[in-house]
N, C-alpha and C positions, 0 to 999 in steps of 0.2 A: 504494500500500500504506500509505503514512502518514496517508493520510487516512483509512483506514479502521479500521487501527490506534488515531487520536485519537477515532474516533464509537467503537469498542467502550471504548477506556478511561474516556471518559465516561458511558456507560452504566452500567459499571459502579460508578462513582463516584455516579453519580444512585441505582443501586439500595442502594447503601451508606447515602446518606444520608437513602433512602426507611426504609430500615430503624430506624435511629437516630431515624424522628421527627423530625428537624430542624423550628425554625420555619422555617427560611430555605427548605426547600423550594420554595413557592408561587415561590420569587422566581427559582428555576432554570428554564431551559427545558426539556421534558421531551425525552427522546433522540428523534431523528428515528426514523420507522417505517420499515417493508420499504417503503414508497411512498415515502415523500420520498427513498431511500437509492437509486432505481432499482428496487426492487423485487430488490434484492441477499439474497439466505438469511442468516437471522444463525444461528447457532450455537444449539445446545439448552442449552447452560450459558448462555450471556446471555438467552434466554427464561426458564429458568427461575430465574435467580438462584443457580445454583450458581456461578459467576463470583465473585461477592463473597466467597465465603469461601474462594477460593483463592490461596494466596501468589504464585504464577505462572500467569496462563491462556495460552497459546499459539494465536495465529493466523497464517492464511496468508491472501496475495490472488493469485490466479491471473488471469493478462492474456492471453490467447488469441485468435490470429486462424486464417486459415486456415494461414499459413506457419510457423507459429512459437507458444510460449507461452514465457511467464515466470509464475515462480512463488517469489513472497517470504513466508519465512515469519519470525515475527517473535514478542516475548513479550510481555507488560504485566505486570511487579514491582508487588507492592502495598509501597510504604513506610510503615509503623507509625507512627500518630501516637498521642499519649495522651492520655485523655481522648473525650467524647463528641464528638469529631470522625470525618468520615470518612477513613483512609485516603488518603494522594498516589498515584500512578502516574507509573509509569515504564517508557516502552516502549523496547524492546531488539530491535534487528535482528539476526537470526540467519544465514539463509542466503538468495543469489539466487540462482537456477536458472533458465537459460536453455534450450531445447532446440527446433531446429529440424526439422518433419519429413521424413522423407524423401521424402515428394511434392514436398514445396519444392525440391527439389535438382532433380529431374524438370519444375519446371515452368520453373527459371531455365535448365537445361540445353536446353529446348525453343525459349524464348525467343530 
């Protein structure tokens, strides 16, 4: 989840500072895509850029097999800077959520 959490907050930090015009842009590297990421879904606020002008955006990463998921959801703070800068972040862990299914109990109990 942390890891995913740090590719959205950079995203959002690159679309800030796409906005802004930066010279320094060219020198950033641009966020990784749905391919370099796995082919993982991103969110329709970080496609469309509504991300950046919110004070808090809220994500989760869900980790699923057959037995079991976990599911951490987690925030990115934008911290105010002044001036034609962009924006710091700061991501904020929320809640884990563990939850086993009930087949799993069926499959260890058959085991």
């Amino acid at each position: 989840w942390r890891r995913q959490a740090l590719e959205e907050a950079y995203r959002i930090f690159y679309d800030e500072a796409a906005e802004l015009a930066l010279e320094e842009l060219p020198k950033l590297p641009e966020p990784p895509t749905s391919e370099d990421i796995g082919f993982r879904p991103l969110s329709e606020e970080l496609l469309n850029g509504q991300a950046v002008q919110q004070e808090i955006y809220e994500g989760s990463f869900t980790d699923s097999s057959l037995l079991f998921r976990r599911r951490w959801d987690y925030e990115i703070h934008r911290i105010q800077q002044t001036g034609l800068t962009p924006s710091g972040r700061k991501i904020v862990a929320k809640v884990a959520m563990s939850r086993y299914f009930d087949a799993a109990g069926e499959v260890v109990d058959k085991a």
